[in-house]
Wavefront OBJ file of the C-alpha trace (Angstrom):
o trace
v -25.465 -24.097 11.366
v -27.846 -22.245 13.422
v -26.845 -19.521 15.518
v -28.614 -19.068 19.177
v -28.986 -15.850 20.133
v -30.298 -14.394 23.637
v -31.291 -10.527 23.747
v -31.495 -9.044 26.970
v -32.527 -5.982 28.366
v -35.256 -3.238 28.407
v -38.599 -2.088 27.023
v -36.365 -1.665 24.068
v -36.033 -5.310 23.687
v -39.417 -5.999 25.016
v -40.551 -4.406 21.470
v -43.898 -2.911 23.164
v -43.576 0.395 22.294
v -40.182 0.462 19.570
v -39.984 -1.129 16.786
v -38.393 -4.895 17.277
v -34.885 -4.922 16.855
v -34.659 -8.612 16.886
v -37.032 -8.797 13.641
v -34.901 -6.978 11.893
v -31.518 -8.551 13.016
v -33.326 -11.881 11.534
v -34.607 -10.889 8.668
v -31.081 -9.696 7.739
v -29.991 -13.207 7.631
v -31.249 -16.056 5.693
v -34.237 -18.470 6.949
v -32.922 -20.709 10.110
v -29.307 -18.427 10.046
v -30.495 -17.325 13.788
v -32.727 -18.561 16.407
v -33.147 -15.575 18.657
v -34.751 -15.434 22.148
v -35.687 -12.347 23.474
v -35.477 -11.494 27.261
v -36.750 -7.641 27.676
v -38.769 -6.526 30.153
v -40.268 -2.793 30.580
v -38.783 -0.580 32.856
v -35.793 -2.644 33.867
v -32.367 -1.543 35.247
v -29.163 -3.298 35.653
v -30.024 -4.527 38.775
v -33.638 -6.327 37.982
v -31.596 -7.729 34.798
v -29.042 -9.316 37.050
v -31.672 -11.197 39.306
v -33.407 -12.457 35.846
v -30.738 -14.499 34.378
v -31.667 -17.964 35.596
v -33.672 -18.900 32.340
v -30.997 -17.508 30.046
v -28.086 -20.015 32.089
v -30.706 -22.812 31.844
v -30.651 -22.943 28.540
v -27.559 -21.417 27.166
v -27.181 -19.774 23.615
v -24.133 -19.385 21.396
v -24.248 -15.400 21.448
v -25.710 -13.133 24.170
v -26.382 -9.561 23.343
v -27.275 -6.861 26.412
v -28.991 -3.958 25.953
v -29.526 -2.326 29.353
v -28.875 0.365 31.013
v -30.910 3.121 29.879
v -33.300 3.136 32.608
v -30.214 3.575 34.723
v -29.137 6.908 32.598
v -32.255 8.469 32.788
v -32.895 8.022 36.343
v -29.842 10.521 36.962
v -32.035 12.949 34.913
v -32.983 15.834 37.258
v -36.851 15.594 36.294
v -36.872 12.042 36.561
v -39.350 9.640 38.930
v -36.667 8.389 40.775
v -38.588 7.075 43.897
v -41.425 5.996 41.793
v -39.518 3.925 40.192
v -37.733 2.125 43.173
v -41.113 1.416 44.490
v -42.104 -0.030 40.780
v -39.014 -1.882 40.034
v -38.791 -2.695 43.785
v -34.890 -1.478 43.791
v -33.365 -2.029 47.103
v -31.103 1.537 46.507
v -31.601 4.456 44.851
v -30.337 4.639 41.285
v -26.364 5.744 40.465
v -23.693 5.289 38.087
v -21.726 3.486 40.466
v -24.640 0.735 41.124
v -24.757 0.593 37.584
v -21.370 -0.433 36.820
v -21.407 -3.257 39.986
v -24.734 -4.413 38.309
v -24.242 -4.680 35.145
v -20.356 -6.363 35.813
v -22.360 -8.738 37.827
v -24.217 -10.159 34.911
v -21.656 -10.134 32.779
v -19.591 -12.114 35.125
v -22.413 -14.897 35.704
v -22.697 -15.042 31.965
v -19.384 -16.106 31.630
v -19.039 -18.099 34.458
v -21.989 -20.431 33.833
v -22.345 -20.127 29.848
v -19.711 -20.802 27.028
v -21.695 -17.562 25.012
v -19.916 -14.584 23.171
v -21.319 -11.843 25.391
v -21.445 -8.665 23.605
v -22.524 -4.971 25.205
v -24.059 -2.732 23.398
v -24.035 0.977 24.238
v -26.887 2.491 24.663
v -29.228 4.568 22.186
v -29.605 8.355 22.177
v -31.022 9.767 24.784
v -33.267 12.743 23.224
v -32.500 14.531 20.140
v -30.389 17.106 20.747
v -26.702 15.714 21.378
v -25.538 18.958 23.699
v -28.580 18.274 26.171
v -28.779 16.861 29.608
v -30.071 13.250 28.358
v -27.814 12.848 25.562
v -24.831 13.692 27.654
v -26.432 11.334 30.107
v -26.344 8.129 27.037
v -23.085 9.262 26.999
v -21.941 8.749 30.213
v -23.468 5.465 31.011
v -22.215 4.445 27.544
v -18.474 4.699 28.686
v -19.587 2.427 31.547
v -20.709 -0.111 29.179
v -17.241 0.123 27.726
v -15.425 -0.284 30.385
v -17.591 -2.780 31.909
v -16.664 -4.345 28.877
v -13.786 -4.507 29.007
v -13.333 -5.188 32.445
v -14.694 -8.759 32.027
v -13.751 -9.454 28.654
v -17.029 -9.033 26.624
v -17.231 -7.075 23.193
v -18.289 -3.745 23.393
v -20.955 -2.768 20.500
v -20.562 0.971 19.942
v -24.779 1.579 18.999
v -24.235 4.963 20.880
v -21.665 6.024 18.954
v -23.536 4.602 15.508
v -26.822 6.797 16.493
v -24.562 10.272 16.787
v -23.147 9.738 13.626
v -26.647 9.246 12.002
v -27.925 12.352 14.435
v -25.244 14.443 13.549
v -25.558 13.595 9.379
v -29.048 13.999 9.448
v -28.676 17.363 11.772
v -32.791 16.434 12.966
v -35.116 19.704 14.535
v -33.532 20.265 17.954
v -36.957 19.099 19.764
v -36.748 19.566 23.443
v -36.552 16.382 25.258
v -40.048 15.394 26.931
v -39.734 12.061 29.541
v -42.783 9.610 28.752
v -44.964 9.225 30.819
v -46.595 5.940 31.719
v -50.148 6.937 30.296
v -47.988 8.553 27.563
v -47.097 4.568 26.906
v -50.840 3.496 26.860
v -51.403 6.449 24.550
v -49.191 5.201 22.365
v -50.448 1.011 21.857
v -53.730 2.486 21.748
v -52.937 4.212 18.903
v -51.188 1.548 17.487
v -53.877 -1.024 18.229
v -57.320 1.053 18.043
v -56.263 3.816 15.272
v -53.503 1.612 13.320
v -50.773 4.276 13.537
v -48.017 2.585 13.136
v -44.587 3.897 15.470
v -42.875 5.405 12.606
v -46.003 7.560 11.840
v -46.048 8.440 15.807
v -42.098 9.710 15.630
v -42.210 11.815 12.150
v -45.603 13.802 13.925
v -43.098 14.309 16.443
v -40.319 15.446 14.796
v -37.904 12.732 15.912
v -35.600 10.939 14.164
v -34.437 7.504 15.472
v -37.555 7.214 18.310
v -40.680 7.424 19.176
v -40.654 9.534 22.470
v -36.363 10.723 22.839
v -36.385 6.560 24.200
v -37.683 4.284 22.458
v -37.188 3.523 18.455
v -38.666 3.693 15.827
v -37.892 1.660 12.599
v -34.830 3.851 11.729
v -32.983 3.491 15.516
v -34.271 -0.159 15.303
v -32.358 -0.687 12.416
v -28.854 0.420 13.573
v -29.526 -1.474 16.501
v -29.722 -4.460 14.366
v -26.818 -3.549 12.461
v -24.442 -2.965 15.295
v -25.305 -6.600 16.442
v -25.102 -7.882 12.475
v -21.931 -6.062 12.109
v -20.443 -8.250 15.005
v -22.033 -11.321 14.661
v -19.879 -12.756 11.553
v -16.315 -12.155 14.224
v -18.050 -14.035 16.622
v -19.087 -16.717 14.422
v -15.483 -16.847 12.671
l 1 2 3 4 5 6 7 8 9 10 11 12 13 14 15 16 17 18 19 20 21 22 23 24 25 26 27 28 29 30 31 32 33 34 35 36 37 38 39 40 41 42 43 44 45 46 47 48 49 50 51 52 53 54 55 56 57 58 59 60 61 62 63 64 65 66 67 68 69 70 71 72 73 74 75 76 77 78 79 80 81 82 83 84 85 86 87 88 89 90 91 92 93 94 95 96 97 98 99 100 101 102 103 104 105 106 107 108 109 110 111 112 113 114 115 116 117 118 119 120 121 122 123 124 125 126 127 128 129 130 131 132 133 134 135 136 137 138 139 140 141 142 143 144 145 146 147 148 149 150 151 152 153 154 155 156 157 158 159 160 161 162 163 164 165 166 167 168 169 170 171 172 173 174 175 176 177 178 179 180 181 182 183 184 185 186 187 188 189 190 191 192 193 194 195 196 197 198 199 200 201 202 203 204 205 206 207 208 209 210 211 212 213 214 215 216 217 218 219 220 221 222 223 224 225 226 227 228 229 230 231 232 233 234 235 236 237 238 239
């Protein structure tokens, strides 16, 4: 039987600029196991998410997966665009942790309301590289949100935060200084990946980095725990 599956979130389910998480959470499962639909768009925070769910209701799937949030974290970054981004995302208040949660429990509780899906959260990836830094400690925080969002409205939590320090920490990566892309940073990168060929995993080992691209989005090796934490749910859920 043929699982549905609805991704939401971010730039890091968009796939533009990582490596796509849903290709590899298929390929881990045999021909017509999964039909995944993916609903990611660049830049997004909690609150665009929660005024995008109309197609995913429409047509509801068996399993929903949300990946959001990280936008969020890094806007409480000191260096970060903050009213830049309000103006781009059109957010009707400035970015905070408390917005966050309300957001985020929002969705979740439309979700359940007007689908019959498993809902699971996933925490979010590393921030950065080096786990004692601002951003890290940032992935952190909003992680423990997730959780309790969570379980606030009875939705599996999917501990990918948690996964990526373990691989960060038994790896022990160069402790290269966290660098916020840019936007023409982005274009740099798919024009090196459409023009010169350089594929993303080429782009993060020039860098020094070990699960992304740019300290946000991943490359094939954060990818793939992404794609494992869902896997590694998936089979409870169908149970």
């Amino acid at each position: 039987m043929t699982v549905r599956v609805a991704c939401l979130g971010d730039s890091l389910t968009r796939a533009q600029l990582s490596v796509d998480y849903l290709d590899l959470l298929e390929r881990r499962h045999p021909p017509g196991d999964l039909r995944i639909a993916r609903f990611g768009v660049n830049g997004d925070f909690a609150y665009n998410l929660l005024r995008r769910l109309d197609p995913v209701v429409a047509d509801p799937p068996d399993v929903i997966t949300l990946l959001i949030g990280t936008n969020d974290a890094r806007a409480s970054l000191a260096d970060y665009p903050v009213e830049q981004a309000m103006k781009r995302k059109r957010l009707p208040e400035r970015p905070s942790a408390g917005w966050f949660q309300q957001c985020l429990g929002a969705v979740v509780e439309r979700l359940r309301t007007e689908t019959d899906a498993t809902i699971g959260l996933l925490s979010l990836p590393v921030l950065g590289q080096e786990l004692d830094g601002a951003p890290a400690r940032a992935s952190q925080a909003y992680s423990r949100m997730i959780a309790e969002v969570a379980s606030a409205n009875g939705a599996a939590y999917l501990p990918l935060h948690e996964r990526q320090v373990e691989e960060l920490g038994r790896a022990d990566p160069p402790p290269v200084p966290y660098r916020a892309p840019t936007p023409a940073a982005g274009l740099a990168v798919l024009l090196r990946t459409a023009v010169l060929r350089h594929s993303l995993d080429t782009i993060s080992r020039r860098r020094g980095l070990l699960l992304t691209t740019d300290h946000i989005h991943q490359n094939s090796r954060g990818a793939a725990l992404v794609a494992e934490v869902i896997d590694t749910w998936l089979p409870t859920r169908s149970a």
